[in-house]
N, CA, C and O atoms as CSV, one atom per row, in Angstrom:
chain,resi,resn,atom,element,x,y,z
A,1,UNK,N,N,-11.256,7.745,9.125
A,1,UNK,CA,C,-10.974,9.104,8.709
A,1,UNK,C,C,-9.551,9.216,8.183
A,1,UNK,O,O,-8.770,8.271,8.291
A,2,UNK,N,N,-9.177,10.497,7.551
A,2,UNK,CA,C,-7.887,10.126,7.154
A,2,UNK,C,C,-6.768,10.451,7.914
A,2,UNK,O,O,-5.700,9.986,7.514
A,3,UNK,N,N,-6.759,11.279,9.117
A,3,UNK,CA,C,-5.841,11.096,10.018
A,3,UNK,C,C,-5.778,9.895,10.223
A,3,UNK,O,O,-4.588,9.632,10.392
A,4,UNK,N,N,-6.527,8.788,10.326
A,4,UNK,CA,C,-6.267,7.568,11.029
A,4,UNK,C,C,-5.490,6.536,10.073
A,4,UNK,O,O,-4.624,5.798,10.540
A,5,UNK,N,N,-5.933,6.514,8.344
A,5,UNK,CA,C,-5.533,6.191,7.215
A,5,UNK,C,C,-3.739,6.716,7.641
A,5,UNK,O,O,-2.900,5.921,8.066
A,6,UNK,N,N,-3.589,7.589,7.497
A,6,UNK,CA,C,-2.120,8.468,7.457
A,6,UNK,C,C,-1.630,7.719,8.916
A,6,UNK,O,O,-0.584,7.076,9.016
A,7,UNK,N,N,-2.198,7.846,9.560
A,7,UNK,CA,C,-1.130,7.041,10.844
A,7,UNK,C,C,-1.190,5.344,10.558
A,7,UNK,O,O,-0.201,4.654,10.808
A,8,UNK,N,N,-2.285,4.829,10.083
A,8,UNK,CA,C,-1.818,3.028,9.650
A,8,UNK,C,C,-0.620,3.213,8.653
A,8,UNK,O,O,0.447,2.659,8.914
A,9,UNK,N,N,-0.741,3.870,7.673
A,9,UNK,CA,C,0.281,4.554,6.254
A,9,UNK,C,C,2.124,4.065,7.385
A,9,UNK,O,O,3.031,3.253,7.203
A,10,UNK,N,N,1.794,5.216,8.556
A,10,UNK,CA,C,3.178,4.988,8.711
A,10,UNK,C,C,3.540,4.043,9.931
A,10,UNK,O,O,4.674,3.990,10.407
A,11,UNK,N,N,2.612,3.404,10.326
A,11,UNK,CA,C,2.783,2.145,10.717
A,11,UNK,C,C,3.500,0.802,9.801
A,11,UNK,O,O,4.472,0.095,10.068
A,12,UNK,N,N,2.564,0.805,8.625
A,12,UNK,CA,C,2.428,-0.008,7.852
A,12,UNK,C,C,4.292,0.558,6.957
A,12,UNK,O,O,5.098,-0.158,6.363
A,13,UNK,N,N,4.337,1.894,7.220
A,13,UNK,CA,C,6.106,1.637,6.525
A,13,UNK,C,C,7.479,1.051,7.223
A,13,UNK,O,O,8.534,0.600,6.777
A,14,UNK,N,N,6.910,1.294,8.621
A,14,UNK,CA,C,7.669,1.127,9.822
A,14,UNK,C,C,7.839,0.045,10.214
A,14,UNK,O,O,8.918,-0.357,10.650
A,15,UNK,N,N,6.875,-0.578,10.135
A,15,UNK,CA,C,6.878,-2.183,10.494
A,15,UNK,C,C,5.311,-3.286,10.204
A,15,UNK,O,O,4.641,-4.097,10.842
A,16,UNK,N,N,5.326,-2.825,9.195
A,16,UNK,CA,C,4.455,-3.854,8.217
A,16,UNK,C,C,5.067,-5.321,7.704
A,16,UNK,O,O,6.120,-5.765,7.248
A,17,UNK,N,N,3.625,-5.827,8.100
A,17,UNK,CA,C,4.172,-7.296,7.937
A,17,UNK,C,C,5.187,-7.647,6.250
A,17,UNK,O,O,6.088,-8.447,6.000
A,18,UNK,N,N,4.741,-6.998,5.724
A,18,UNK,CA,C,5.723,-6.978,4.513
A,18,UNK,C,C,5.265,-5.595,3.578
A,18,UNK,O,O,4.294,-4.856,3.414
A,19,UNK,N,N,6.825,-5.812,3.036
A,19,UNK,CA,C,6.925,-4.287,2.192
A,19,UNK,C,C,7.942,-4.443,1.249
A,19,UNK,O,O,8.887,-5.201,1.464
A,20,UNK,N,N,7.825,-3.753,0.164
A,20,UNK,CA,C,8.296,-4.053,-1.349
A,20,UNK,C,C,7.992,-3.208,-2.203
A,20,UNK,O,O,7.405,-2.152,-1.968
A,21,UNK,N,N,8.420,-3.657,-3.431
A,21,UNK,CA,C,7.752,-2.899,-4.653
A,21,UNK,C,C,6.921,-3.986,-5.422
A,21,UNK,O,O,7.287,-5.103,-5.789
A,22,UNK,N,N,5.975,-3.502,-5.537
A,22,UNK,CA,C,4.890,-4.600,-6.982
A,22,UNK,C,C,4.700,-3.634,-7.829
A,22,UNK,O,O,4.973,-2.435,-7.781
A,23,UNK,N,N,3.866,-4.728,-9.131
A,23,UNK,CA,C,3.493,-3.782,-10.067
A,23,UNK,C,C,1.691,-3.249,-10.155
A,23,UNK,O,O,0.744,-4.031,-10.079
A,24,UNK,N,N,1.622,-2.247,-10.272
A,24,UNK,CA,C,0.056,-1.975,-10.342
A,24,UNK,C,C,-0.410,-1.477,-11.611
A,24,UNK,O,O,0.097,-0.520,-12.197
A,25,UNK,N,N,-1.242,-2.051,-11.956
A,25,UNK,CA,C,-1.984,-1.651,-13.185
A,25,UNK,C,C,-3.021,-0.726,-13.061
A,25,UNK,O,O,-3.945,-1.210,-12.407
A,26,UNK,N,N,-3.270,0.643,-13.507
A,26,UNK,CA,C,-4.403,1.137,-12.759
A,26,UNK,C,C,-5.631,1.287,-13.775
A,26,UNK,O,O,-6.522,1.894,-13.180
A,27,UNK,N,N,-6.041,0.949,-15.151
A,27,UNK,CA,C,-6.406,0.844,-15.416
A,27,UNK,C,C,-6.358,-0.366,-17.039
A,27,UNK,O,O,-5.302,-0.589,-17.631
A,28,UNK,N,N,-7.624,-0.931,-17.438
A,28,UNK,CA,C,-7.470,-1.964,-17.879
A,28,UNK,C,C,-6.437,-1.635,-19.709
A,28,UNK,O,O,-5.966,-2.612,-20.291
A,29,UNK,N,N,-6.317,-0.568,-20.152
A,29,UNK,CA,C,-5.641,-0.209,-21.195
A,29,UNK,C,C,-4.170,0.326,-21.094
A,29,UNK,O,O,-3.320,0.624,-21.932
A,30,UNK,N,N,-4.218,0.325,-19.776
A,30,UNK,CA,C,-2.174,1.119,-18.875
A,30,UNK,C,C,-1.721,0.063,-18.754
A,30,UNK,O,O,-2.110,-1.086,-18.546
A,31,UNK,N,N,-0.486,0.788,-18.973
A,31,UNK,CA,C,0.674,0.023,-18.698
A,31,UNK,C,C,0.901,-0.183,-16.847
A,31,UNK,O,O,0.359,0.398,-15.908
A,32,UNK,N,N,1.643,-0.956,-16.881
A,32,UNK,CA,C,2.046,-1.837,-15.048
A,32,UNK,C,C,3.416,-0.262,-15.186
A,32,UNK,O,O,4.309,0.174,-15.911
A,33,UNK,N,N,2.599,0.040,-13.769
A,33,UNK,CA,C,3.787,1.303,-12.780
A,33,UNK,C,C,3.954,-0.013,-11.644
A,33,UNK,O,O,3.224,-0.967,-11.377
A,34,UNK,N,N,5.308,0.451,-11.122
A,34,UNK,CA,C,5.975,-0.145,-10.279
A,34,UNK,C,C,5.965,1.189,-8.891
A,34,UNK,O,O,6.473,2.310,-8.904
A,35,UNK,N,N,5.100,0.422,-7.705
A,35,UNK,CA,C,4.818,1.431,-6.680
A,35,UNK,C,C,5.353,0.773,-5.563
A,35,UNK,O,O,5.746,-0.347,-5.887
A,36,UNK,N,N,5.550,1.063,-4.199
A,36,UNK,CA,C,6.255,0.763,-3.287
A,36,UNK,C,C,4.374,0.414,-1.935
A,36,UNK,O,O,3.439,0.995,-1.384
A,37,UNK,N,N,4.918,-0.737,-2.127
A,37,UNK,CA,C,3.399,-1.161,-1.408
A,37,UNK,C,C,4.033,-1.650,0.206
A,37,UNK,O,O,5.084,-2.288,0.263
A,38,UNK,N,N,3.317,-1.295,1.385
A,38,UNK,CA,C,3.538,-1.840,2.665
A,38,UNK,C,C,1.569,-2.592,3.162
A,38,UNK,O,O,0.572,-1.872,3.226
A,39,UNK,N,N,1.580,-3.743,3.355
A,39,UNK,CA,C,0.902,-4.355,4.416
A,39,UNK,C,C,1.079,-4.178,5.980
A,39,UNK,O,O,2.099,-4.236,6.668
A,40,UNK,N,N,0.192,-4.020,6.208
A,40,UNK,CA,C,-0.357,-3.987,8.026
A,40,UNK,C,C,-1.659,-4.154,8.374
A,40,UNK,O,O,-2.582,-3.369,8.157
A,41,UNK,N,N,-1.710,-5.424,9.036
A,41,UNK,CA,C,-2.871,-6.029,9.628
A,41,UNK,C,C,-3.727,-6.174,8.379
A,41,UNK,O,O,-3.265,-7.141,7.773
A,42,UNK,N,N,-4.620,-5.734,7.798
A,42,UNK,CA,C,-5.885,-6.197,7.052
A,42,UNK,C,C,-5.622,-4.857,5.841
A,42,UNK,O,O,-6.370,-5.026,4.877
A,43,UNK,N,N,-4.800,-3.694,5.717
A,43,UNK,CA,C,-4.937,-2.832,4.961
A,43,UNK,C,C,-3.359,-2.966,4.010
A,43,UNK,O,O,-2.255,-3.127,4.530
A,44,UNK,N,N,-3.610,-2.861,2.657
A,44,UNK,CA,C,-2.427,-2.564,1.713
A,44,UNK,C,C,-1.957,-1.553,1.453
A,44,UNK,O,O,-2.071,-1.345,0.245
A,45,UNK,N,N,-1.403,-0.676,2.030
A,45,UNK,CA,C,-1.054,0.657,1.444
A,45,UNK,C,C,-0.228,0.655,0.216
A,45,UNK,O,O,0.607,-0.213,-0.035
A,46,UNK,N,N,-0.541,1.814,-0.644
A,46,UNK,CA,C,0.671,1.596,-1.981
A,46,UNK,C,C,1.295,3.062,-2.105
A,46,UNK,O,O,0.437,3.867,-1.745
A,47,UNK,N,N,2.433,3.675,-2.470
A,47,UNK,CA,C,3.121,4.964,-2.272
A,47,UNK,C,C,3.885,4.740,-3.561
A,47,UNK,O,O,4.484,3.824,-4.124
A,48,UNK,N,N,3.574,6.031,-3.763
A,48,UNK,CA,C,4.204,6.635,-5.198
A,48,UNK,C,C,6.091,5.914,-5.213
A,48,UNK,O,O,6.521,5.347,-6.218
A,49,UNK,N,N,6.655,6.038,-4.375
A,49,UNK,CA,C,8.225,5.406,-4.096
A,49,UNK,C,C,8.174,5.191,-2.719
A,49,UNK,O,O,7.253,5.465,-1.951
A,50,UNK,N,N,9.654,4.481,-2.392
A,50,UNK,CA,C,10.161,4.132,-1.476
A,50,UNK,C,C,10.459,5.388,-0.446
A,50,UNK,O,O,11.248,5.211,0.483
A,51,UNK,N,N,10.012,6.263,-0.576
A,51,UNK,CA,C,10.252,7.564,0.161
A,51,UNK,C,C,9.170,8.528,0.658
A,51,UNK,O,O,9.263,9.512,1.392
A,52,UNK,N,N,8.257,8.042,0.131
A,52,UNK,CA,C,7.036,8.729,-0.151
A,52,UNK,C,C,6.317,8.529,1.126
A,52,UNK,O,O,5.838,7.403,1.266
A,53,UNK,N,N,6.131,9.394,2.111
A,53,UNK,CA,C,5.114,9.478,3.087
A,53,UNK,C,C,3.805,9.429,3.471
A,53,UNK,O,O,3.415,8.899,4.511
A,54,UNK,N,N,2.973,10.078,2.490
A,54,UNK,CA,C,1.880,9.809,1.995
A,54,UNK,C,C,1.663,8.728,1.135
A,54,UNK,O,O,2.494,8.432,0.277
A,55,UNK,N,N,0.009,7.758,1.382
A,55,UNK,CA,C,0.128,7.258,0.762
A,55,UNK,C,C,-1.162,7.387,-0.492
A,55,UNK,O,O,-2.282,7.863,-0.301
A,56,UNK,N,N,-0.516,6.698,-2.068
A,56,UNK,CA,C,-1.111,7.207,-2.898
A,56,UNK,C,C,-2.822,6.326,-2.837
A,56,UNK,O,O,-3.908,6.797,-3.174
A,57,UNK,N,N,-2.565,5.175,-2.377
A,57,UNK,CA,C,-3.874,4.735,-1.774
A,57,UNK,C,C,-3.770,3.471,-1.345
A,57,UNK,O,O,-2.693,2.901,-1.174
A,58,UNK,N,N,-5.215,2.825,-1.091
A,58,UNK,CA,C,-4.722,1.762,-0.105
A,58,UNK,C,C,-6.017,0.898,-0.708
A,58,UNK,O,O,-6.847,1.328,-1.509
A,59,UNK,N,N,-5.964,-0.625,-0.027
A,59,UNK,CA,C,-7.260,-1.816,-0.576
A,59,UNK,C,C,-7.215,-2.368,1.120
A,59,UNK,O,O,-6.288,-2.745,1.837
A,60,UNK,N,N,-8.399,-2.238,1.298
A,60,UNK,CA,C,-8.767,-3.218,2.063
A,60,UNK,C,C,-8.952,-4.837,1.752
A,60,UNK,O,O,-9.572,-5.274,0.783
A,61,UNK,N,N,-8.423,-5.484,2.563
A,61,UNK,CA,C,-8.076,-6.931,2.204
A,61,UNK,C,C,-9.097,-7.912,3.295
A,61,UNK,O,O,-8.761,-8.883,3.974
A,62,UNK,N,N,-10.061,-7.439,3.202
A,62,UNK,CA,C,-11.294,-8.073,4.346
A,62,UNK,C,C,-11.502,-9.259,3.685
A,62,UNK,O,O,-11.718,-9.268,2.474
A,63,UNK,N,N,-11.434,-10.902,4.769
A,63,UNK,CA,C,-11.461,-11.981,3.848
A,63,UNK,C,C,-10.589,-12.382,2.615
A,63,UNK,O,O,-10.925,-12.841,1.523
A,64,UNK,N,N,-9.409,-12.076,3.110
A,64,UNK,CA,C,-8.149,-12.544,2.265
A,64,UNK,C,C,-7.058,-12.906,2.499
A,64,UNK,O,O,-6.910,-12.292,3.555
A,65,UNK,N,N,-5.881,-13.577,2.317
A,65,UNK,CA,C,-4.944,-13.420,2.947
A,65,UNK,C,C,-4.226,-13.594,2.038
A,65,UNK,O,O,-4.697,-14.086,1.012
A,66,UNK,N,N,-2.745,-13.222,2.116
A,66,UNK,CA,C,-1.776,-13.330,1.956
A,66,UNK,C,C,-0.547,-14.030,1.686
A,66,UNK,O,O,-0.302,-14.794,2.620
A,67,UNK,N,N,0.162,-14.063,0.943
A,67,UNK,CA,C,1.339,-15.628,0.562
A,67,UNK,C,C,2.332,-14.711,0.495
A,67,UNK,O,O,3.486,-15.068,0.256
């Protein structure tokens, strides 16, 4: 549910296994935006900036990992 989404969100800013900025492409004819992404446990959250509380959305990473 998304209370629960919104509390991994600020887990995942607080102390996510890693956190940064990447670039996201959101569709196949756009240009790459640069968003402020945090990992925690199995979920990617991505946020509009480095300030941003909410997040603008997230990927589940089931069967994947990470470098």
């Amino acid at each position: 549910n998304e209370g629960h989404a919104l509390y991994l969100a600020f887990l995942a800013r607080k102390e996510g296994t890693k956190r940064g900025f990447l670039s996201k492409k959101a569709t196949e004819a756009s240009r790459w935006h640069e968003k402020w992404f945090a990992l925690y446990q199995n979920v990617l959250f991505y946020f509009e900036g480095e300030q941003s509380c909410r997040p603008a959305g997230m990927y589940l990473l089931e069967g994947c990992s990470c470098e």
